[in-house]
Every structure is written in C-alpha cells, then in structure tokens.
N, C-alpha and C positions, 0 to 999 in steps of 0.2 A: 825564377820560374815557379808559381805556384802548382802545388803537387795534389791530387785528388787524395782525398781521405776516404779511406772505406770502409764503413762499417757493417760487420757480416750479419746473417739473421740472428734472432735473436737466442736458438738455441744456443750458439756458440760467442755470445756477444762478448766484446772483452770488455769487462771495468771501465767507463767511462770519469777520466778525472776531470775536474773542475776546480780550478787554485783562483782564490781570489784575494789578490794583495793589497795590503794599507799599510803602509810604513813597512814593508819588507816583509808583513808576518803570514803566515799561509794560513789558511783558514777551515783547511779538509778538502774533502772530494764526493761527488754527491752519491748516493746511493744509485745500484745499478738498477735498482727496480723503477727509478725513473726512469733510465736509457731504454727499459724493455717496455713501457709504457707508450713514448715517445714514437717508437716504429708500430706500433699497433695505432696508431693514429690513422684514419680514413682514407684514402686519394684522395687526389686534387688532380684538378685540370691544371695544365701547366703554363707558364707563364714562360714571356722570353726575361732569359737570364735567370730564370727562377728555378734550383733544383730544388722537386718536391719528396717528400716520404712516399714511396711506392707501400705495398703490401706487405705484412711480416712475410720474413723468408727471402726478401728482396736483396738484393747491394745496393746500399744507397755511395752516390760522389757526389762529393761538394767540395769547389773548388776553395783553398788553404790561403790567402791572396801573402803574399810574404812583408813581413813589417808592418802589418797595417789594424788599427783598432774597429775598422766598421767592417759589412758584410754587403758581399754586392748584392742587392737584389732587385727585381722589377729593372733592370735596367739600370740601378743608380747607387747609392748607397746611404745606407739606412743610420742615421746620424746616434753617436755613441754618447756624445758631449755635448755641452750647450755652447754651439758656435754664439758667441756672442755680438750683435750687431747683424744677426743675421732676420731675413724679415719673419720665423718661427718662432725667435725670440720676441723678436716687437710687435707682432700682431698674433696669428693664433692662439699661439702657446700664451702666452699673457691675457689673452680676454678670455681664457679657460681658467685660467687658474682666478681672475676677476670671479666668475659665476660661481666657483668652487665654494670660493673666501667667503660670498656672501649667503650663498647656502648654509655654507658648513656654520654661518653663529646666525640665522635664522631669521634673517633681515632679509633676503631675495625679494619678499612680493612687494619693498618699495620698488624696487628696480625693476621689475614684471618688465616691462615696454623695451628698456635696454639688454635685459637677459635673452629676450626673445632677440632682439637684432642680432646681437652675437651668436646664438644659437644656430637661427637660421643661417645666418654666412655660413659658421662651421658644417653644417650639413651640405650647403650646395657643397662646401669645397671637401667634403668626403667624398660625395656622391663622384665629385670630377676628379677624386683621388689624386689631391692638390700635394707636392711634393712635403709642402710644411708639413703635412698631416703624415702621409703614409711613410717617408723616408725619417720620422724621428720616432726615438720606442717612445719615450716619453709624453710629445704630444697627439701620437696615436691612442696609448692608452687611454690618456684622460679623456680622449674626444669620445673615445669609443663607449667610456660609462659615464657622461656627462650628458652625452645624445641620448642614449638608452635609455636613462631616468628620466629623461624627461619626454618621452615618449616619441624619440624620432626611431625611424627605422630602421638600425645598425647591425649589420652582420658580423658573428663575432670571426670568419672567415679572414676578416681584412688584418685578425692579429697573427694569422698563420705566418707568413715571412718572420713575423717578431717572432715565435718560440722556434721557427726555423733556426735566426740569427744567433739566439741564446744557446744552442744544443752544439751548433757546429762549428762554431769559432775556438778554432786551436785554442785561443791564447785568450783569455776573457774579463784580465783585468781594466781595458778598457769599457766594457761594455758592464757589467754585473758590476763591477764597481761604483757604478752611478747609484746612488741609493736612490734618488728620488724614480730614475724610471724605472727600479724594481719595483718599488712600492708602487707608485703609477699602476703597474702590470696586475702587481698583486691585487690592490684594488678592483681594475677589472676584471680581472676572472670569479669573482664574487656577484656578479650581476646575470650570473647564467638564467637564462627564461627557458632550458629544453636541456632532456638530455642526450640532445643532437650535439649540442657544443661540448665534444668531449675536449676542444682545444681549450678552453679556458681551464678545466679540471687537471690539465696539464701544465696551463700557464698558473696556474695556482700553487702546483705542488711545488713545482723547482722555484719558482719567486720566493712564496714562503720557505721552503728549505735556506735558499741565499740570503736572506732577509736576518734569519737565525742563526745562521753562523757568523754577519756581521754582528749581530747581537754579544752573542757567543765569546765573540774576539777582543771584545772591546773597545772594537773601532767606533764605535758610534756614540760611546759613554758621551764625551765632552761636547758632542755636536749639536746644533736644532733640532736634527730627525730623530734623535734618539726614541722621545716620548711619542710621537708621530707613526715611527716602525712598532714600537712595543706593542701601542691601540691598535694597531691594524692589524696587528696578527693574532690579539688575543680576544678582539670584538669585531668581528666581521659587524659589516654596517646594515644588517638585518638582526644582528644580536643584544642591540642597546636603542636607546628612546632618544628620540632628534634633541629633547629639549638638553638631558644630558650633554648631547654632541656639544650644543650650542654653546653650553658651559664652558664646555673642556677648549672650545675653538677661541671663544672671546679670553679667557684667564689668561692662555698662552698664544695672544694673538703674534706676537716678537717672537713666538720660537718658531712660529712654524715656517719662517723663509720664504713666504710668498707677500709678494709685493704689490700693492694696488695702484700700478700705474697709470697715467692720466694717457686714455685714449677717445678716440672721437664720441665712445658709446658711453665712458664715464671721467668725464676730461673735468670736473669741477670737483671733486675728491679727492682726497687724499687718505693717506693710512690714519691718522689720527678721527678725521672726518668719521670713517666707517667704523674704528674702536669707538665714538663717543656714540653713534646711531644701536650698535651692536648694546653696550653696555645700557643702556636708557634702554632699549626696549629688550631686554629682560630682567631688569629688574624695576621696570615697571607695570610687567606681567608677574609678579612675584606679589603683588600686594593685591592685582585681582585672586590670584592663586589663593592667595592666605583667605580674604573674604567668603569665597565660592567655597572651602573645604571647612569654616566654620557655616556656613549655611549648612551642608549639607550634615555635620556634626548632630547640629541641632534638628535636622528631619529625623536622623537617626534614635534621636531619645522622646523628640515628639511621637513618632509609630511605637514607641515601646522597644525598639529591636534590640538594645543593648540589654533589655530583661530576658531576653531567651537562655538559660545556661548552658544549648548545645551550642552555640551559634559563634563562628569564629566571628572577630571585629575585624577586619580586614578593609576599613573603611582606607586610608591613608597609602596603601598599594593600591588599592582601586582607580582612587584619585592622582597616586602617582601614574598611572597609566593612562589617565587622561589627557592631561597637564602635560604629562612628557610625548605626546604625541602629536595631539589636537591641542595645538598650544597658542594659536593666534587667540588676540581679545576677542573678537566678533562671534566665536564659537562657543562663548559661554555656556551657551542652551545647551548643546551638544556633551560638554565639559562633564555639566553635571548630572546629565540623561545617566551619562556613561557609566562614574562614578553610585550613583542611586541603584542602579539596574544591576549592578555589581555586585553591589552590599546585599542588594536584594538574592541574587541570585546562588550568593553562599549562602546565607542563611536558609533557603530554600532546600540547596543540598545538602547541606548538615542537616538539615529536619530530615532529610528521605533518606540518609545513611544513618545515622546516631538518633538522632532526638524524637523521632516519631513510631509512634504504633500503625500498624496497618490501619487500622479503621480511622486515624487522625489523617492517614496520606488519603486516603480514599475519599474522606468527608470535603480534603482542600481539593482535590480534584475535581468533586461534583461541585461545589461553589464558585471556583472558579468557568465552569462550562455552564452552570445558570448565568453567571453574571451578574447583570440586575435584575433579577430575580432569584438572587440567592437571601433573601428575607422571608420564603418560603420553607427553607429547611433550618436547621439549627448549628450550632458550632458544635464540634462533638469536644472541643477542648478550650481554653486558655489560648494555649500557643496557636492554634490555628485560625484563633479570631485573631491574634496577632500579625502572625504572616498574610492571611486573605487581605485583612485592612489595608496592610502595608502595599500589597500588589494593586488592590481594586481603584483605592487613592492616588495613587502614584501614577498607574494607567489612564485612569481618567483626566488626568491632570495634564499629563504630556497628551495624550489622545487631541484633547482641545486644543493646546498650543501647535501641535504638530497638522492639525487640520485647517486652523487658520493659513499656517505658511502655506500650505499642500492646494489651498481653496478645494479640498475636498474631506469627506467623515474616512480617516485611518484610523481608528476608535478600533473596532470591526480584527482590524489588523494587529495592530498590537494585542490583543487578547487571544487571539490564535498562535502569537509568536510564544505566549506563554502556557498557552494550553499543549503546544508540539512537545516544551520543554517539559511539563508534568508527567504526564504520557507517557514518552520514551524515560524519566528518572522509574513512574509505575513500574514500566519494565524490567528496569534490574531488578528493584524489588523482588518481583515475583521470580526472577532466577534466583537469586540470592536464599529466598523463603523454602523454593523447592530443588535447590542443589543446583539445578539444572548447568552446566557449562556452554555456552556458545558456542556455532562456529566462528571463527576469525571475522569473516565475510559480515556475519547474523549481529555480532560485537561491535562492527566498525561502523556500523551502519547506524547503529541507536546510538554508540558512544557519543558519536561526533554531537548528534542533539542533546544529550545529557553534558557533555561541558558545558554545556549551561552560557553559551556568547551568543544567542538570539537574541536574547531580550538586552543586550547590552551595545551591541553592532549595530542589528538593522533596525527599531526605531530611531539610531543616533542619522541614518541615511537621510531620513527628514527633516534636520534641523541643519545641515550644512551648503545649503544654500539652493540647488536646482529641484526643479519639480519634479515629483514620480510618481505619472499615471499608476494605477494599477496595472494593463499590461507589462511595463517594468517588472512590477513584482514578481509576474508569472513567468516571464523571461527566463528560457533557461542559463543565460548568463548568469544570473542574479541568483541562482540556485548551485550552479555550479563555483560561483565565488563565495560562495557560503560553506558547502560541503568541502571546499578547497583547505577553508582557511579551518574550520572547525577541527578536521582530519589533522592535519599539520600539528593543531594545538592538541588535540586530544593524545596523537601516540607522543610529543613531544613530554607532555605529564605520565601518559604510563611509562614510560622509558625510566624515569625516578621516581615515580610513588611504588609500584607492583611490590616491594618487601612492604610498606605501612598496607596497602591497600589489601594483598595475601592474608593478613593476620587477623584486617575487619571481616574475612571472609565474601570481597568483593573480586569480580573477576577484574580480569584488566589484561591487554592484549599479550602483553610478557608470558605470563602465567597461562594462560590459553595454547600459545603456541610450543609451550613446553609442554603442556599436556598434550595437546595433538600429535606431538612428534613420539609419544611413546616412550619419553624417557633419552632419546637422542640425541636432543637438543637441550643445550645449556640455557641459563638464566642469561649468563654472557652471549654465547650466539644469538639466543633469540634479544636481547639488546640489541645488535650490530644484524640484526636482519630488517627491523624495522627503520632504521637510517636509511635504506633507501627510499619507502615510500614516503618519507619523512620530507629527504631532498626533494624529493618528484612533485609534491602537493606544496609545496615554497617554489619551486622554479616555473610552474605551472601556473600559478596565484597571479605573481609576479608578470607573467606573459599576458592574462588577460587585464592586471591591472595597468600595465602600459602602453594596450590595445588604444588604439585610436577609434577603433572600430567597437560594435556592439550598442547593446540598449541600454545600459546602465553609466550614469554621467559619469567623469574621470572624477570629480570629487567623492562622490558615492564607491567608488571602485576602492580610493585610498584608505578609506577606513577598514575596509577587509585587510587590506597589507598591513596598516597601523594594529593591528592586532592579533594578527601574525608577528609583526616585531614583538609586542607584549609577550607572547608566548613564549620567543624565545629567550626575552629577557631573564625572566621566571624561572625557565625550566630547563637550562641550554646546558647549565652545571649544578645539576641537582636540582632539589625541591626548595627555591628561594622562597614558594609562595608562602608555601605551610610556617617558615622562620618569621619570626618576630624582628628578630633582628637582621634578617638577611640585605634588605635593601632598605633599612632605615636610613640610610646615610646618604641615596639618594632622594628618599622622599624631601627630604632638607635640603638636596641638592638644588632641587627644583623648585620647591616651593619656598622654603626661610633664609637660609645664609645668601649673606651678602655676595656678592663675586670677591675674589679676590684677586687682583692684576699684578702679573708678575712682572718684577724692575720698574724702571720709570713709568710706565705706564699709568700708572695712578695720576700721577703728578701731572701731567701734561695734557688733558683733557680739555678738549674745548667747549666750550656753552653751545648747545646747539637747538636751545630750548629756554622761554625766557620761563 
C-alpha cells in the first residue's frame, strides 16, 4: 500500500536526500536550499491525479507508489526509460531529436519544408497533450525547447509534473539516472523568455546539480554523453557561437548517440548522408571565411586604421563574431557590414577614451553632423582625418548597397546610427573631464549607446534579407530590441572591466553603485546585484525575439539575439575581448582548421558532390 509522504513548511524542513546509483556507488544528497526553493514555487490549478505544491507553510502529500520507477501523474505515468518499440520512440521522440542533429551541425535550412512538418505535428500533439509528449521527461523536454526556439507557443507550465516527479520520488535511481532526460531538462530550463517561469530556475538548478555529481562520480567518464553533459553545463547555449556548436556537433557526430532514422519526413538519409552534408558545408564555408576576413584585412590598412597607436586591432574577434553567428554563404554582405562596423567602432572608442584631445573629439563630431558638407571646416588632426574617412567611406558605401536592397535612400539612417553613438561617447567625456559621477538610471541609459553595437547591429538589419519601411525603424519594437540587447551587453562588460576601467578614471555601473551605497556595498555585492537585470534584459530579448507577433521581421529580430550571444561569449568569464589570446583558438576554430572527425568517421564518407 502506498504511503503519503509529507513534507513540512519549510521552516522546519527536514534534509531532503537524493542518492543516485551507477554500479552501486552513491553519489551525495542535494542541498536543502533546493528543497526550500521548490515549496516556494507558485500554485497551480490542479489536475485529477495530480498532487500540486500548495503555498510555503503548507503540507504537501504525494502519494509513494511501492516498487515502482515512474510517478503517476495526469492520470498516467510519466515514462522514466526509453520503452523501446514504443510509438515515442519511433515517431516523436526520434523526429525531435532528427531537428535537434540537424540544427545542432547547421545544416537545418536544407531541410526547412521537413523541419517544419515535424514541427508542426509536434505542436498540434502538445497542444492535444498527446501522451508521447507529456508522459515522458525526456521527450517533453526537448519538445518543449525545440518548439520554443523556433517560435511556437510553449508554456514552460507543462514541465511542472516533471520537477513534480524529480522532487518527490522516494527512490530516484530510476528516473535521475537517465542522463539523457536530465540533460534534456537541463537544456530546457535555459530557454526561459520571463521571470514568471520560476519553474524552469528550478528545473535548472537540481538538473544541473544531478548532472554534476554524475560528473563528479565518474559515471559518465567512458560513456557518449560524457562530453555532451560537460558542454551543457559549462556553455549554456546563449554563452557560445552556433558556428562553434556546429563544429563541436559534426567532430563528435558518433558520440553523441542520436541517430537519424529513416522516417516519412527524412526516409532517404542516413547518418553517414548527413555527416558528409554537415562536413561539406562547413568547410566549405571556411574558405568563404578565409577570403571575406582577407578582404576585409586589406580595408583595414587601405583606411590607414592599423597607423592609429591608440587603436586596439581587434579585427579577427570581430570577424569571429560574425562568422560564428551569421554564418550562412548568402549573408556575406551582412558578414562583413558586421565585422567593418566593429573595427570601426573600437577604434572610435579608443580615440574617445585614450587617443584623443577634447577638441579632436569635438572637431570628429561636427564633421561627422555636416556630413557632406564637412569640406567646409577643417581636420583639427591626422587621426581624425583618419577615423572621419574611414566612417564617411564605409557609410556611404553600405548606405548605397543597403538602399538598393531596401528600394529606398537609408543613407540618412545610418549616419544618425553613428551620430547617437558620438554623442552619447561626448558624454562620458564630459563626466570624466568634470568628475561628475552618474546616477545608475543617467549611466545606463547613455552606457548602453556608448557600447558602441548600433553601427554594427542595425545596418546589418538591411542586408539580411526582408524590407524595412521606415515605420519599422520607429517602431517601438525595434527600439526596445536594441535597448534590450545593448543593456544586457553593456552591464555584461562592466561586470569584468570596472577594476581596468576604475584606474582609466572611467565610470562604469560597478563602481557607481558602490559609490551610491555609501560605502555599504561591496565591489562583490554590487557584482551579483547587477545579474539580475542582466538575466531580465536576455530573457526579455529572447521573448520578443520569438514573438511571432510585432513589426520587426523574425530574421531582423535574430541578429539582436546573435549579439546578445556575442556578448556573452566575451564577457560571461571575464574580459576575453581585451586578451589577444583569449579566443584565438576559436577564431581558427571557425574560420582555418580543418574539422577533425573522430574514429572511423573520416574514412567512410560518401561523395555527395561531384
């Protein structure tokens, strides 16, 4: 007879253990501040058969079922194992993990027409809350952040029974021992778009906890997923560049245990099929890479830019950041807008922190606000005939090509994306010159224009394929996915510059809020104070960039996330950008070395291409 378990409020909560076995060895117990976490979780409407978490201070009973590895819920029970032969095996859960494979090494948009069939089926049979889906942890996860990126509209609500099942199963070597549907789990709760979904912050913490003590144990040393659980938990998939993923998914296509079986939507491939598709096109995007980042070499020493001595060269991160994001051929234009606008836009800031006198910032500012009619006034320097040129040239150039696609003059536009940027950098200046310290509010509000990703973002909006009236522009969509992504990157850089940035005598949000607090607050605290607005401005981003809805096209939307991910790339563990060395071994990741294919792989290749 199963026996009710009760767990008391949480002032008096006892030690919740968690033992999870592999070959007999225990592997800890989780920390209690999860279990107190857990009852702090929201109500729910209740469901038959479904016992829910009521309000802290509550008793909660969930019924103990005797000998048994799943958890009844909804009425049913919610699959621990991969029943094999079963139809979750051979149709959802396999044409999910199909869309996954072909994602994850960056080949999906031949398959466009079959991803979407599958897709769609998967959604009706959410929405009908089809048993394959909600009765397994596994292919509910992935359904659930599979749909969600690709902009269908999933409630993360439907994972509640899942961290139900994980919290209150006596006995949980059945279930938590599945590595793939922790990972699965873990996975999704990384996808949060609100900080309404406190369940996923939940399914994240104990996943990744369980995740790490398999780690830990060395259960997972000799297995597939070893390398699979390490990446997942130490690169959430907003903290690295697709084109890397792609890498890392094609090298070790044989470890990672998913299998491309032949079904009605992809019934003429096979796994070799999709390694030789996968491998052929990236590294046949490898030798556009290489041409595009020698063009743009040589723009660099034709403008003069590599003669500036303040001016970082940061050409080869910039380009990594293109390359590794915006990595399809067709987007070349885009590629190198990005990359150009980049170089450009360091050089810029190192002139208005280091390299420039007041009256050289001021002279680049009026020339750039004449425009073509800056042959009226004079250069006040060298350097500034330098930088103007390099802007006026380069704007007029894209200006043209971007108004052919547009069949309208953005000319206009791009010169104001760069004048916002001059402006708001003036601004520090003049704190800087006259001591002056900001408010938080008065800081975050110029910062976000002074990182300097306007002139590198939004003309790149124009060369990736849909039209964009001018209403667009003004849209406050398109402003709000700018201040989003800006904000996100800017505290993301003060969080690791504020000790270099302190000693230039530059403010920066860290140092601000230590000084407003009176001495109160720590450099550490005010660190871990700005993580939250941090999360909020990426899970927000994220919500309108998977909006279905609004003015701004879903292709134009991704390039604000695609640099959002940059940011994070950069600045998630420290200050990678300012290292020379930090991410050199990705830029060759990406753009020169060969792939390398693990085990047979190499060998067994088919011609798929005469």
């Amino acid at each position: 007879m199963a026996k009710p378990v009760k767990l008391t409020a949480a002032g008096s909560l006892p030690l919740m253990k968690a033992c999870l076995s592999s070959g007999g060895r225990h592997l800890g117990s989780l920390p209690c501040g999860m279990a107190t976490m857990m009852l702090t979780q929201r109500g729910r409407a209740s469901r038959p058969g479904v016992n829910r978490v009521a309000q802290v201070h509550k008793t909660l009973e969930v019924e103990e079922p005797a000998n048994s590895s799943a958890k009844n819920f909804s009425g049913g029970i919610i699959s621990t194992q991969h029943n094999k032969g079963t139809s979750s095996e051979s149709t959802i859960r396999k044409q999910l993990q199909q869309v996954d494979v072909l994602q994850n090494m960056g080949i999906s948009r031949h398959f466009a027409a079959e991803i979407k069939c599958i897709l769609d089926m998967t959604y009706s049979c959410w929405l009908q809350r089809y048993e394959e889906i909600t009765l397994d942890v596994e292919t509910c996860a992935m359904a659930f952040r599979i749909l969600r990126m690709n902009g269908y509209n999933v409630s993360a609500d439907e994972l509640y029974d899942v961290a139900q099942a994980s919290w209150f199963h006596p006995s949980l070597e059945g279930y938590l021992s599945d590595t793939r549907s922790l990972l699965e789990l873990h996975k999704a709760s990384k996808v949060s778009i609100s900080e309404d979904e406190s369940i996923l912050d939940t399914i994240g913490s104990w996943s990744g906890w369980l995740l790490k003590e398999q780690l830990r144990s060395g259960a997972l040393q000799s297995t597939p997923l070893f390398r699979e659980v390490e990446h997942a938990l130490e690169c959430p998939f907003y903290t690295t560049l697709d084109r890397l993923d792609h890498r890392r998914n094609i090298e070790n296509f044989d470890a990672t245990g998913h299998q491309m079986l032949k079904t009605s939507y992809l019934s003429c491939y096979n796994n070799n099929d999709i390694l030789a598709l996968g491998v052929r096109d990236f590294s046949s995007s490898q030798f556009t890479y290489q041409e595009e980042l020698r063009h743009i070499d040589s723009w660099v020493k034709e403008s003069r830019l590599d003669q500036l001595p303040f001016a970082r060269q940061k050409l080869a991160y910039f380009y990594l950041s293109a390359a590794g994001t915006i990595f399809t051929p067709e987007l070349s234009d885009a590629r190198i807008l990005w990359a150009k606008n980049g170089v450009l836009t360091t050089v810029v800031d190192d002139f208005f922190d280091v390299g420039g006198s007041t009256e050289e910032l001021e002279n680049l500012v009026t020339l750039v606000e004449m425009w073509d009619e800056h042959h009226k006034i004079e250069f006040y320097s060298e350097h500034v005939e330098i930088v103007f040129s390099a802007i006026y040239t380069s704007v007029n150039e894209l200006g043209e090509k971007a108004s052919l696609l547009q069949d309208r003059d953005v000319t206009k536009h791009l010169v104001e994306i760069w004048l916002d940027l001059l402006r708001s950098m003036m601004t520090e200046v003049e704190w800087r010159t006259s001591s002056y310290v900001p408010t938080a509010e008065e800081y975050i509000t110029n910062a976000a224009l002074t990182f300097a990703l306007g002139p590198i973002v939004l003309p790149a909006l124009y060369f990736v394929g849909p039209k964009i009236p001018e209403s667009v522009v003004k849209d406050p969509e398109y402003n709000e996915l700018f201040r989003l992504m800006s904000t996100c990157g800017r505290l993301l850089n003060d969080a690791q510059t504020y000790e270099r940035e302190y000693k230039e005598g530059k403010v920066n949000i860290v140092s601000i809020l230590v000084h407003q607090s009176g001495g109160s607050m720590s450099i550490a605290d005010a660190r871990r104070e700005i993580q939250k607005p941090i999360d909020t401005c990426r899970r927000d981003l994220l919500r309108l960039v998977l909006s279905k809805e609004g003015a701004v096209p879903r292709p134009c939307k991704e390039l604000f996330w695609k640099m959002c991910k940059v940011c994070y790339f950069f600045y998630s563990r420290g200050d990678a950008f300012s290292s020379p060395e930090a991410k050199a071994r990705e830029v060759d990741a990406v753009v020169n070395l060969p792939l390398q294919l693990k085990g047979s792989n190499a060998n067994k290749l088919p011609v798929l291409w005469e």
